[in-house]
CHARMM-style PDB file with segment names, atoms N, HN, CA, C and O in Angstrom:
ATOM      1  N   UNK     1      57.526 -52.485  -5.653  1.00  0.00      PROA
ATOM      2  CA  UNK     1      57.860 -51.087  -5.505  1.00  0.00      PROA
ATOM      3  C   UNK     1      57.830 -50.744  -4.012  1.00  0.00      PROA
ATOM      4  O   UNK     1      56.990 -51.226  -3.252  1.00  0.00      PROA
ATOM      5  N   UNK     2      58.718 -49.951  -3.654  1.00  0.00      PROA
ATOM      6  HN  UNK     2      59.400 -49.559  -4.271  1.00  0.00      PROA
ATOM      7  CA  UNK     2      58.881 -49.682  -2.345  1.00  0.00      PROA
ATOM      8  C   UNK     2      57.785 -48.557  -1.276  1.00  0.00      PROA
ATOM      9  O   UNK     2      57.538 -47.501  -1.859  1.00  0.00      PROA
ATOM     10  N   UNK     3      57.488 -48.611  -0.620  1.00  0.00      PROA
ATOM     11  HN  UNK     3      57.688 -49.469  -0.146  1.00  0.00      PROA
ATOM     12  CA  UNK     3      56.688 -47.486  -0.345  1.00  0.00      PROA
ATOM     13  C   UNK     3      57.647 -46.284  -0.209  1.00  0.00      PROA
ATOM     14  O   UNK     3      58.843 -46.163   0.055  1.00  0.00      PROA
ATOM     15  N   UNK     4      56.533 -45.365  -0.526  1.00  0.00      PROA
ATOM     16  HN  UNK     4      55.562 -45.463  -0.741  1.00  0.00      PROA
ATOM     17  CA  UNK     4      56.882 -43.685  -0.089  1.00  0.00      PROA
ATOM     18  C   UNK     4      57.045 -43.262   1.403  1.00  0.00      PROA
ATOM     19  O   UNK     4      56.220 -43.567   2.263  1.00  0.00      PROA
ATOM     20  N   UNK     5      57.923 -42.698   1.589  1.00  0.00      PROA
ATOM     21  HN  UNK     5      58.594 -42.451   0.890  1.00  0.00      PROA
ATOM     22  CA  UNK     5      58.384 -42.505   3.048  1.00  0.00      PROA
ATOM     23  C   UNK     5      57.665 -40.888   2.911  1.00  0.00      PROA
ATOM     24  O   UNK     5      57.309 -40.216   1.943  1.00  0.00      PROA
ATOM     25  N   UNK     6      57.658 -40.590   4.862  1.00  0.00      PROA
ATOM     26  HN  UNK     6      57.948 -41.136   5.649  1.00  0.00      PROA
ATOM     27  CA  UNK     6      56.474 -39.701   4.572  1.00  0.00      PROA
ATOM     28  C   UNK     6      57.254 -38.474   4.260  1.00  0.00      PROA
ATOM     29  O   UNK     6      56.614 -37.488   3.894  1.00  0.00      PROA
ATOM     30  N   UNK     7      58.327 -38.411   4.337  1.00  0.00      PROA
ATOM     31  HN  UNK     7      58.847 -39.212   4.634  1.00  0.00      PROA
ATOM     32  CA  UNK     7      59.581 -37.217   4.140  1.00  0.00      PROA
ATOM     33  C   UNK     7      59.187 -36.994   2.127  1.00  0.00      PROA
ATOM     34  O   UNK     7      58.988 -35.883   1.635  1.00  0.00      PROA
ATOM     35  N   UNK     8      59.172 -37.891   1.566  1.00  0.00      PROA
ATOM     36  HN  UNK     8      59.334 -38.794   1.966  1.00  0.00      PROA
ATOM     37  CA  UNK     8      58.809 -37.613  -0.032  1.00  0.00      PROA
ATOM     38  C   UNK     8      58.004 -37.333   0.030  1.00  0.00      PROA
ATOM     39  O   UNK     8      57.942 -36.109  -0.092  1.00  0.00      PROA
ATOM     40  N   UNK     9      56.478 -38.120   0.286  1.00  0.00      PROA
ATOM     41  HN  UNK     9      56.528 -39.114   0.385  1.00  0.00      PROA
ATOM     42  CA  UNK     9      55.102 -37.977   0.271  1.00  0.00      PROA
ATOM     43  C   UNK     9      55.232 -36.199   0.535  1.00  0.00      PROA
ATOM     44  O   UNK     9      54.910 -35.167  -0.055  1.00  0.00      PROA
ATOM     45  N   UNK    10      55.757 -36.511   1.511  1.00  0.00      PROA
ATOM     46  HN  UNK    10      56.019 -37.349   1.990  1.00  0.00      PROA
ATOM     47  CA  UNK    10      55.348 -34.156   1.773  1.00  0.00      PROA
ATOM     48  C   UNK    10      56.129 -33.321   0.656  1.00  0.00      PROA
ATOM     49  O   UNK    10      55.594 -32.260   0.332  1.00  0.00      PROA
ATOM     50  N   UNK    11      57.211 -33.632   0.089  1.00  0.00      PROA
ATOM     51  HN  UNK    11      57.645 -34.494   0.352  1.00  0.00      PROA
ATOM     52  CA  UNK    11      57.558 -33.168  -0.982  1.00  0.00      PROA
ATOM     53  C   UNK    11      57.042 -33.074  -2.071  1.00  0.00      PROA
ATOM     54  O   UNK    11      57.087 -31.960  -2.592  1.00  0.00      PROA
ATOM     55  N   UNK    12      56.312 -34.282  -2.872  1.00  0.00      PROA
ATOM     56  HN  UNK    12      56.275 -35.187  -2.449  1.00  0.00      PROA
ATOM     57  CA  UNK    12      55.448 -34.769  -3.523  1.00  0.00      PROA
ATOM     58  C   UNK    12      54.235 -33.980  -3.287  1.00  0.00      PROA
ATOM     59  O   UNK    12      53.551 -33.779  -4.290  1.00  0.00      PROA
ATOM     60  N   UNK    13      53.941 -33.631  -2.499  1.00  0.00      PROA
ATOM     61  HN  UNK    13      54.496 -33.795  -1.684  1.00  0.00      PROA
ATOM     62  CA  UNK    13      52.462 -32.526  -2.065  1.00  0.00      PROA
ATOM     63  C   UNK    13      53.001 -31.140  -2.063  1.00  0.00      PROA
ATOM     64  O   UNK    13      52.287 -30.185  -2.367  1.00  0.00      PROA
ATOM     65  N   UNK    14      53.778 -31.062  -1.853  1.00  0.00      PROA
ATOM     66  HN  UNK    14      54.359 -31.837  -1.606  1.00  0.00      PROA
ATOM     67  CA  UNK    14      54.443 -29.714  -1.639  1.00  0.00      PROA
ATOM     68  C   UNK    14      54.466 -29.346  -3.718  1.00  0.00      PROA
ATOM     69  O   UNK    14      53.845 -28.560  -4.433  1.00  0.00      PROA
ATOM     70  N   UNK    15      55.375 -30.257  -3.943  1.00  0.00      PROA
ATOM     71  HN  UNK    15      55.880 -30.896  -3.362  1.00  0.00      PROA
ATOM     72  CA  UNK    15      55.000 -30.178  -5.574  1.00  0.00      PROA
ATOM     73  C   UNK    15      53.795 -29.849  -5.957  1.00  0.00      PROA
ATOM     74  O   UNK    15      53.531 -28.706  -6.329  1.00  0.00      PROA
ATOM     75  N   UNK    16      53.223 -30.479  -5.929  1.00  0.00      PROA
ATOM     76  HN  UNK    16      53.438 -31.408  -5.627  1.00  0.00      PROA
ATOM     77  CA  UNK    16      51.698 -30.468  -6.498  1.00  0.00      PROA
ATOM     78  C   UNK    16      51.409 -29.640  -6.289  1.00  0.00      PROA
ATOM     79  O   UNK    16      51.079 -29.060  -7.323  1.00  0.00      PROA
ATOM     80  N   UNK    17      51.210 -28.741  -4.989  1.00  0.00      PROA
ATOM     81  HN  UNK    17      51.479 -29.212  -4.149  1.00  0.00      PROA
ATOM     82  CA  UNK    17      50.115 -27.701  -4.683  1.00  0.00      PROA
ATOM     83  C   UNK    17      50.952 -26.629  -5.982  1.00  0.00      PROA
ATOM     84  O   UNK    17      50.310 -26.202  -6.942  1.00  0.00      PROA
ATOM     85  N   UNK    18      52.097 -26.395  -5.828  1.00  0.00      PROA
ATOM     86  HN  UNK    18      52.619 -26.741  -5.048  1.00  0.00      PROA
ATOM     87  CA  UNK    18      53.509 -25.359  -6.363  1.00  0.00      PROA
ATOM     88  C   UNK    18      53.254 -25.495  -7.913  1.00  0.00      PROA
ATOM     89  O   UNK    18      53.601 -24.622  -8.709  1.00  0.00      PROA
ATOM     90  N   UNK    19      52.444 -26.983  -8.372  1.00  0.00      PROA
ATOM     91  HN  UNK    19      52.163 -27.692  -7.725  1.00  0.00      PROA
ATOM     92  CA  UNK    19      52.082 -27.313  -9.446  1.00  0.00      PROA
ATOM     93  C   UNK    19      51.113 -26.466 -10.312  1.00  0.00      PROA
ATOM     94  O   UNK    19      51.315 -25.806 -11.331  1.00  0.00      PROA
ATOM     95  N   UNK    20      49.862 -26.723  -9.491  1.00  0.00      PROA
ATOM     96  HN  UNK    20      49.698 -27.259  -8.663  1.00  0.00      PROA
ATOM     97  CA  UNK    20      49.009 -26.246  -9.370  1.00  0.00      PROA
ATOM     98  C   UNK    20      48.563 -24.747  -9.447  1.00  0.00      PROA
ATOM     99  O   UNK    20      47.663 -24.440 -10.228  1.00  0.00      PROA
ATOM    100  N   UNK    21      49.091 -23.924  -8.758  1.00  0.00      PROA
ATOM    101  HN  UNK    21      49.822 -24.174  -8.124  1.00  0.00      PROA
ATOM    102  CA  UNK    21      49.460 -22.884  -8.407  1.00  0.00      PROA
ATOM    103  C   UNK    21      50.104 -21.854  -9.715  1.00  0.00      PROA
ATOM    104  O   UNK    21      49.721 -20.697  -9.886  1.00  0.00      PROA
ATOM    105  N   UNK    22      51.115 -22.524 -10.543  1.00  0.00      PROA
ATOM    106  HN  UNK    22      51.426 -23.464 -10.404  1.00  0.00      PROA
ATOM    107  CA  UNK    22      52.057 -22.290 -11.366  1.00  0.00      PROA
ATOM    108  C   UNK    22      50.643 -22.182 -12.506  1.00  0.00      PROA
ATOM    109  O   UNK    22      50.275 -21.200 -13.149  1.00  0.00      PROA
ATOM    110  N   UNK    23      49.990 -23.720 -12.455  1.00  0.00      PROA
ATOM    111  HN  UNK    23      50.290 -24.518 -11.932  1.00  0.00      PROA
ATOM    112  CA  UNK    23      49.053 -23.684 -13.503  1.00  0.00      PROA
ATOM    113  C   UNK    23      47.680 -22.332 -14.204  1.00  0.00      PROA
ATOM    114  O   UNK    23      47.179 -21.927 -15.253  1.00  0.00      PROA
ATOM    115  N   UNK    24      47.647 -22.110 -12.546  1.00  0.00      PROA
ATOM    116  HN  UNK    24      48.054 -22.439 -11.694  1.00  0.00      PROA
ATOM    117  CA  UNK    24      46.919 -20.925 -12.364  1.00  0.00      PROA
ATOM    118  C   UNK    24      47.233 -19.782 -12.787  1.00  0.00      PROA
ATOM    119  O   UNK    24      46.388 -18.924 -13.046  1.00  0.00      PROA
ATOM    120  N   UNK    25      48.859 -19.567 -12.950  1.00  0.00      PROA
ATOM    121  HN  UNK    25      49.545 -20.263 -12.740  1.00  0.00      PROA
ATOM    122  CA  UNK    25      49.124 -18.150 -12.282  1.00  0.00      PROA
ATOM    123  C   UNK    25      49.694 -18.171 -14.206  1.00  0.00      PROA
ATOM    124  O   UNK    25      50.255 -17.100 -14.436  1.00  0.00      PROA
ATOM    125  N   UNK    26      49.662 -18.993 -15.349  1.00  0.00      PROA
ATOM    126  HN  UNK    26      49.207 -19.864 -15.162  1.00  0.00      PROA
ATOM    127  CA  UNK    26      49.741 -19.272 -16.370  1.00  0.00      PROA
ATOM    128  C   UNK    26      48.536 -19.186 -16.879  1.00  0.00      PROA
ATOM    129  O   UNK    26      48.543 -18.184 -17.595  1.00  0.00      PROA
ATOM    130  N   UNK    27      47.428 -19.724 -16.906  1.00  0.00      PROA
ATOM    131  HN  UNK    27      47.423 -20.537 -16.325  1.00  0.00      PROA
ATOM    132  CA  UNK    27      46.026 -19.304 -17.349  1.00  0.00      PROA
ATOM    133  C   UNK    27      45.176 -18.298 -16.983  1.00  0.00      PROA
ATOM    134  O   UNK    27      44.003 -18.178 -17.335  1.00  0.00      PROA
ATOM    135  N   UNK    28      46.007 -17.346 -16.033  1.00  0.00      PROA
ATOM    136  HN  UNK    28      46.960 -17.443 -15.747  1.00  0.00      PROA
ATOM    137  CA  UNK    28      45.820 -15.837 -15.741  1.00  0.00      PROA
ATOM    138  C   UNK    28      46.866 -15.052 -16.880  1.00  0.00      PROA
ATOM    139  O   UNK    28      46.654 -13.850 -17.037  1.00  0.00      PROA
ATOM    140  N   UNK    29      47.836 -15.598 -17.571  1.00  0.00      PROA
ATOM    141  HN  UNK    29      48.009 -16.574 -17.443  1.00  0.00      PROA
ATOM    142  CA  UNK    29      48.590 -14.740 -18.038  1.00  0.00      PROA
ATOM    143  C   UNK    29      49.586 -14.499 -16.940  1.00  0.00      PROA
ATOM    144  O   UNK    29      50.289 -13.566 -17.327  1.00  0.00      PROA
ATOM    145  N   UNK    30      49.979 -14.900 -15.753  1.00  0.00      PROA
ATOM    146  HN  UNK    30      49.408 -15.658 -15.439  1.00  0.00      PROA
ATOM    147  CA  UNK    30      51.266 -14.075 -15.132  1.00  0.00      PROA
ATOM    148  C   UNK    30      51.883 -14.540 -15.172  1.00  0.00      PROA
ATOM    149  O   UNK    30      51.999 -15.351 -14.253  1.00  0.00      PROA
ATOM    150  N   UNK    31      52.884 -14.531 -16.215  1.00  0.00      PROA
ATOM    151  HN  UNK    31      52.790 -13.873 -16.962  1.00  0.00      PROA
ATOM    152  CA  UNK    31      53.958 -15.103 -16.856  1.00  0.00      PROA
ATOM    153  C   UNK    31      55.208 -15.235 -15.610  1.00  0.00      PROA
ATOM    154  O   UNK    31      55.641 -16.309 -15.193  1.00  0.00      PROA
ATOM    155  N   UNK    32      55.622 -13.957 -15.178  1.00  0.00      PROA
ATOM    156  HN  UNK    32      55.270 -13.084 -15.517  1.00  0.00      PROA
ATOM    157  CA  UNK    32      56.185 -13.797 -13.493  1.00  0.00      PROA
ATOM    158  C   UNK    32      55.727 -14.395 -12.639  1.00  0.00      PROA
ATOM    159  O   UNK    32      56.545 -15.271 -12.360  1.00  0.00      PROA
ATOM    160  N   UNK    33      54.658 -14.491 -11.854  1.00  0.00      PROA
ATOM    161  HN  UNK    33      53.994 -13.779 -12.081  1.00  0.00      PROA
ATOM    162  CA  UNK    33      54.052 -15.545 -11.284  1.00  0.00      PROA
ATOM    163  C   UNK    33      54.434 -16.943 -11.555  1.00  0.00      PROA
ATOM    164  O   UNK    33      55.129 -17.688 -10.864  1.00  0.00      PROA
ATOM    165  N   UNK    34      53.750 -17.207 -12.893  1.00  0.00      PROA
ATOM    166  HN  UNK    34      53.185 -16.602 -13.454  1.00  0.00      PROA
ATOM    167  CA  UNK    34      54.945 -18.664 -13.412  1.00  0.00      PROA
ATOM    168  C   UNK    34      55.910 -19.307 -12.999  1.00  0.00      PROA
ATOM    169  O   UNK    34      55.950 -20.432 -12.500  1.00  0.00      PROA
ATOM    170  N   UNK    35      57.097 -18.216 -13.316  1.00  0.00      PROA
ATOM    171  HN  UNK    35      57.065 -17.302 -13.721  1.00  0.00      PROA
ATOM    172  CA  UNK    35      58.197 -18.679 -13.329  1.00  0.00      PROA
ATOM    173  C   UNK    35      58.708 -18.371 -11.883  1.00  0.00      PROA
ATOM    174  O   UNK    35      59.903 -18.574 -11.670  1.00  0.00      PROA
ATOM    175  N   UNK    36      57.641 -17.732 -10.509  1.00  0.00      PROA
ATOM    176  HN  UNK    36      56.670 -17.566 -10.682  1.00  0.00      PROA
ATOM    177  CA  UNK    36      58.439 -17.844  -9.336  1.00  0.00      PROA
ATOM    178  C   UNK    36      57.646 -19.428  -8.998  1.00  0.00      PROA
ATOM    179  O   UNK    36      58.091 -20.091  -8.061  1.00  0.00      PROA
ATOM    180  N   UNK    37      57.210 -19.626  -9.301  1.00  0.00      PROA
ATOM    181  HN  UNK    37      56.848 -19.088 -10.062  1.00  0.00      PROA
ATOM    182  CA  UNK    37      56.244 -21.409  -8.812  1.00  0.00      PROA
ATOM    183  C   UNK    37      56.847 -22.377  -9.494  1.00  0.00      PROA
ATOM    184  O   UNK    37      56.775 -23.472  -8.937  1.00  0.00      PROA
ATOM    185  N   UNK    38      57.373 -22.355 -10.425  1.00  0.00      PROA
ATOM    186  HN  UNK    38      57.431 -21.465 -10.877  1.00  0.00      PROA
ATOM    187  CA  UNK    38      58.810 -23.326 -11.537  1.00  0.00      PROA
ATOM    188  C   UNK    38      59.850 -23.099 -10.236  1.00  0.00      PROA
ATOM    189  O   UNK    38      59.980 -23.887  -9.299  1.00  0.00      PROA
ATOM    190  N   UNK    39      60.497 -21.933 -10.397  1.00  0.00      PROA
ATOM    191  HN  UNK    39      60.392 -21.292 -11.158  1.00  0.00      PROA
ATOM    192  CA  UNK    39      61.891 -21.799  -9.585  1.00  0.00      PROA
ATOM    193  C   UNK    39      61.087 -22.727  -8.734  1.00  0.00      PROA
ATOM    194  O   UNK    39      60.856 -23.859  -9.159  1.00  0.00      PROA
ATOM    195  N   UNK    40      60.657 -22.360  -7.610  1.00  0.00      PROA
ATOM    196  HN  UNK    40      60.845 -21.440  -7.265  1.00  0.00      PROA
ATOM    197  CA  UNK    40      60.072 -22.708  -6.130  1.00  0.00      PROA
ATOM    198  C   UNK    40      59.882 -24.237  -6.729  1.00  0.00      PROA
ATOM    199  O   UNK    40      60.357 -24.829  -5.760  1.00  0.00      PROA
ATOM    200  N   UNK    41      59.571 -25.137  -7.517  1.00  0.00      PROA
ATOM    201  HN  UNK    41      59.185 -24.656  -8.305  1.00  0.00      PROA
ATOM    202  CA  UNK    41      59.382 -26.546  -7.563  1.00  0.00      PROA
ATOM    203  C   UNK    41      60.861 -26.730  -7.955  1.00  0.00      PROA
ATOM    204  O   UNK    41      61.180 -27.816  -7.471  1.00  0.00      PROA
ATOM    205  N   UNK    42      61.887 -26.213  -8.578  1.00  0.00      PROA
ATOM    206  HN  UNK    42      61.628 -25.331  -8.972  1.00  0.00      PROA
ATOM    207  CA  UNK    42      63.416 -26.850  -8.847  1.00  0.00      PROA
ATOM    208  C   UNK    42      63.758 -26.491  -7.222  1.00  0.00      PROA
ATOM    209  O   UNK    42      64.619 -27.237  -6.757  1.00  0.00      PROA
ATOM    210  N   UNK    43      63.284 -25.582  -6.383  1.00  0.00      PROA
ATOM    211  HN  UNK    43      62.584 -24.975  -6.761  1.00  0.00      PROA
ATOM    212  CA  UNK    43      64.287 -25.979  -5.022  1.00  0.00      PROA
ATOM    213  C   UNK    43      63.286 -26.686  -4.431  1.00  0.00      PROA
ATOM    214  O   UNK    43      63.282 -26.453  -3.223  1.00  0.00      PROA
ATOM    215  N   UNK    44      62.408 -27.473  -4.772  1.00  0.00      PROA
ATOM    216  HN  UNK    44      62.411 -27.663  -5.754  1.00  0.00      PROA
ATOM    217  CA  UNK    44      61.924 -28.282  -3.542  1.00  0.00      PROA
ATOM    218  C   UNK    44      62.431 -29.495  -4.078  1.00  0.00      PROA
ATOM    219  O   UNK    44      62.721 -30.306  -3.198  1.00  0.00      PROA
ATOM    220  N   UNK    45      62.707 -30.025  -5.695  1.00  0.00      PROA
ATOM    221  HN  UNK    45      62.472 -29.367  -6.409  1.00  0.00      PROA
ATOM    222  CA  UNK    45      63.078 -31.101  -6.281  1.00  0.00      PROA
ATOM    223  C   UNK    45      64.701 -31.141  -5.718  1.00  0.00      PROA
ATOM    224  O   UNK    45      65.145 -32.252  -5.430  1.00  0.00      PROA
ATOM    225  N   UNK    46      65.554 -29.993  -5.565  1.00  0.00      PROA
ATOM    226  HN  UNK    46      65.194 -29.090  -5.800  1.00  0.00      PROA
ATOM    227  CA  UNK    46      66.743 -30.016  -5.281  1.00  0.00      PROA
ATOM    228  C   UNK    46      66.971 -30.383  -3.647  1.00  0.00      PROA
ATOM    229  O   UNK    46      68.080 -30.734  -3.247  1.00  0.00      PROA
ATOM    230  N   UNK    47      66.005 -30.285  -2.895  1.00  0.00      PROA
ATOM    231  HN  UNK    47      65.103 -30.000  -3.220  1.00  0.00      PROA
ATOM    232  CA  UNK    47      66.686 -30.252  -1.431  1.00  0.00      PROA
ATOM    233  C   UNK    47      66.713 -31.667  -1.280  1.00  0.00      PROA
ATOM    234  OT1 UNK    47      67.174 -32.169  -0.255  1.00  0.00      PROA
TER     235      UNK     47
END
């Protein structure tokens, strides 16, 4: 397997935190919150 270049690796973290975040803002109930931390992970998966 190839290594991770550090250009993914920061994407890959950038995910996670956006992950994370989403997870939170769902076990608070903010359903809105949610779904701006979803959007925000489809444009970091898209760039």
């Amino acid at each position: 397997m190839p290594p991770i270049s550090e250009t993914d690796r920061e994407k890959l973290e950038r995910i996670a935190d956006l992950y994370d975040r989403a997870q939170r803002a769902l076990a608070a109930g903010d359903l809105g919150l949610y779904q701006q931390y979803v959007d925000a992970i489809g444009k970091v998966v898209a760039e």
